[in-house]
N, C-alpha and C positions, 0 to 999 in steps of 0.2 A: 259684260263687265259689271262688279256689282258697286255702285257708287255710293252704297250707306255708309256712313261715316264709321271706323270700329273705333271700339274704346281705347283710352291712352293707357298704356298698362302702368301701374303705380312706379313710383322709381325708389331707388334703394341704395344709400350710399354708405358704403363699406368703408370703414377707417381705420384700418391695420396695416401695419410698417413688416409684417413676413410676409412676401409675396405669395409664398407658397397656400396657404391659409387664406389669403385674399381673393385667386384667382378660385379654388375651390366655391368657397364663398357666391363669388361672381356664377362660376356656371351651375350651383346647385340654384340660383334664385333665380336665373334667369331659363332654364328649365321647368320654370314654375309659371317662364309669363312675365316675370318682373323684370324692369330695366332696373343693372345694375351698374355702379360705375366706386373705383377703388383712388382714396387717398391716402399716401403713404406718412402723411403727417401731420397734423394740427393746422397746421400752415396753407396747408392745399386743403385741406377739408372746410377751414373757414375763407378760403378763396371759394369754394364751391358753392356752399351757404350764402355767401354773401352774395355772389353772382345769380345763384336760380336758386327755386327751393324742392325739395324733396321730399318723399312720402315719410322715409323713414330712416334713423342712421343707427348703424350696426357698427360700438365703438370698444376697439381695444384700447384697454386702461393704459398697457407700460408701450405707448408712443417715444420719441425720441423728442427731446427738448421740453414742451409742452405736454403732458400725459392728459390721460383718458379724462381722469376729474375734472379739470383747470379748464380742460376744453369744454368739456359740458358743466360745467359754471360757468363761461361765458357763455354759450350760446342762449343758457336762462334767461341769464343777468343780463348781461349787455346788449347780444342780437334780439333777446324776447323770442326766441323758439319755441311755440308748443308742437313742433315736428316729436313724434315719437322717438325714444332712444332703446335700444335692445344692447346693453353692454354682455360685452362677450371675453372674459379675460381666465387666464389660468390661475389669479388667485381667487380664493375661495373661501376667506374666512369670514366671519362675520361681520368683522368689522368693516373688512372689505366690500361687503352688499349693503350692510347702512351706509358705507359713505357714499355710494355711488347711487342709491335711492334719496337720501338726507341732497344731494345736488341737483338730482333732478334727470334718474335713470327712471323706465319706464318698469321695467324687465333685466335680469341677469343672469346670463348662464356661464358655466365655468369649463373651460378645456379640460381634457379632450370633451367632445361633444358628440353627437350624431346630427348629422347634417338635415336626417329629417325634422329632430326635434327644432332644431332653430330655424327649419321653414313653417312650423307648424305655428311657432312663436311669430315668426314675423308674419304671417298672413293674420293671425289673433290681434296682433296689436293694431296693425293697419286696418282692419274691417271695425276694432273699437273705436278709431279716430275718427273715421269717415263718418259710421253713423254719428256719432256726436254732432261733427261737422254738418251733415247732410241734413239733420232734425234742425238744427238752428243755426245762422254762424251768428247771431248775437240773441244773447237771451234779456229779457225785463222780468224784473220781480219790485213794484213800488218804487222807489228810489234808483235801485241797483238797475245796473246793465252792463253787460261780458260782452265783448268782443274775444268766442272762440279763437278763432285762427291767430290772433293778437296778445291774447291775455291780457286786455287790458279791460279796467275792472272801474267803470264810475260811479259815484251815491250822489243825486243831484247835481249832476252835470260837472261834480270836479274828478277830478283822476285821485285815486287810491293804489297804493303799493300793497302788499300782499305776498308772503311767502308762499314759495310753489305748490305745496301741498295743501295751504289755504284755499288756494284758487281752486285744485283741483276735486275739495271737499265740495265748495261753492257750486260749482259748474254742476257736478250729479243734484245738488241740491233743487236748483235754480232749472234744472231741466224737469225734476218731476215735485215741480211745486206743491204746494199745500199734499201731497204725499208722502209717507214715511219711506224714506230709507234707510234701508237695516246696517245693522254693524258690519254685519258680513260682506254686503255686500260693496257699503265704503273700504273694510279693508281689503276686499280681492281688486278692486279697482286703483287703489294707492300701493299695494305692499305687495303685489302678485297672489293673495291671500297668505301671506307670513309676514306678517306685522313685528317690529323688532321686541314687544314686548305689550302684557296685556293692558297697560294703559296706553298706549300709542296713540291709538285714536281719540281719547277723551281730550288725551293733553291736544292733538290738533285740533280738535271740535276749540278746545278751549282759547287755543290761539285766533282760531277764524275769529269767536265771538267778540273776545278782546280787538282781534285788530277792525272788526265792524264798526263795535261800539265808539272807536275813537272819532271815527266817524256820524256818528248821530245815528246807528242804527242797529236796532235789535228785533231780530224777524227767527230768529232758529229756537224750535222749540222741540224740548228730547221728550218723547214717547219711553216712559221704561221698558224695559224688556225686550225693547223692537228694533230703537233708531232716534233717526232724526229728520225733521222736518222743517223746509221754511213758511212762512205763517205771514199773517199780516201783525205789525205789532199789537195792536189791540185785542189778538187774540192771543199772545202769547200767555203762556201757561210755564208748565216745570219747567228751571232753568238750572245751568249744570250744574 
């Protein structure tokens, strides 16, 4: 008998109100390894949240009562989830993928789909969390310090709010310090690399710095042509 401990396989929770779609769902990822488990509404998926947590949640938008958005605004806002989200809905337009990125979607893919494509997706997104997670769960840069798993974000020891895309800027930053990170590779990291337009990112660059600064601190400094880096103040140079 072999008494090594095996690994816990990631877990994956599906929240889609057409069973048929849901169960699919269930044995295509659980075919892969992954524990998966299905709730049919808003209601029971933040019963599930609220009770244990999960690798990853795979969320249809047109739920019954409470829809796709509203839930994942709260779990931002309110629960503070940096759990991965992989929305999966049969609308398609664009404005439908900025809102569901603009609240704090990871990833989007739209019905009908290929069942591999959306395993391919969810194993990418779960293997980008972990390493995040695995490299630090809290990062220091000076002042600043992120609690990954948390999202919570201190400058000398008081708590700061920050919009989710801030954080999310923050965190690549604050993981390869005094390193330039390229545009690129901020927008494949925020926007699935399809950013909603080509200022997108300056205007969030712009907001993290704003919402820093109200705090007494100014550490990002843009590299033309390349990116952006965090710095120690006194070394900061071009500013946006």
């Amino acid at each position: 008998m072999n008494s090594e401990a095996q690994p816990i396989p990631y877990s994956v929770l599906i929240v889609e109100d057409e069973l048929a779609i849901a169960e699919n769902l269930l044995t295509a990822l659980e075919g892969e390894g992954l524990m998966a488990e299905i709730a049919g509404n808003a209601t029971a998926a933040l019963a599930r949240l609220n009770a244990e947590s999960c690798d990853l949640v795979i969320l249809d938008i047109g739920l019954p009562g409470m829809d796709g958005y509203r839930l994942l605004q709260h779990m931002r806002e309110s629960l503070r989830l940096a759990t991965p989200v992989l929305i999966v809905s049969a609308r398609s337009t664009l404005e439908d993928k900025l809102l569901g990125f603009n609240v704090g979607a990871d990833d989007f893919i739209t019905k009908p789909f290929a069942l591999e494509e959306l395993v391919v997706r969810v194993k990418a997104l779960i293997r980008r969390t972990k390493n995040l997670s695995d490299k630090a769960y809290h990062l220091e840069h000076g002042p600043l310090r992120y609690l990954i798993a948390h999202q919570e974000l201190t400058i000398n020891g008081k708590a700061v709010q920050l919009a989710h895309k801030s954080l999310q800027i923050l965190q690549m930053l604050m993981l390869h310090t005094g390193r330039v990170v390229t545009r690129q590779r901020l927008e494949d990291y925020l926007w699935q690399g399809e950013p909603p337009s080509s200022e997108a990112l300056r205007s969030q660059i712009h907001l993290l710095r704003r919402g820093l600064l109200e705090h007494g601190f100014e550490g990002i400094e843009t590299v033309h042509g390349r990116g952006w880096k965090l710095v120690a103040p006194s070394l900061l140079g071009v500013t946006e």
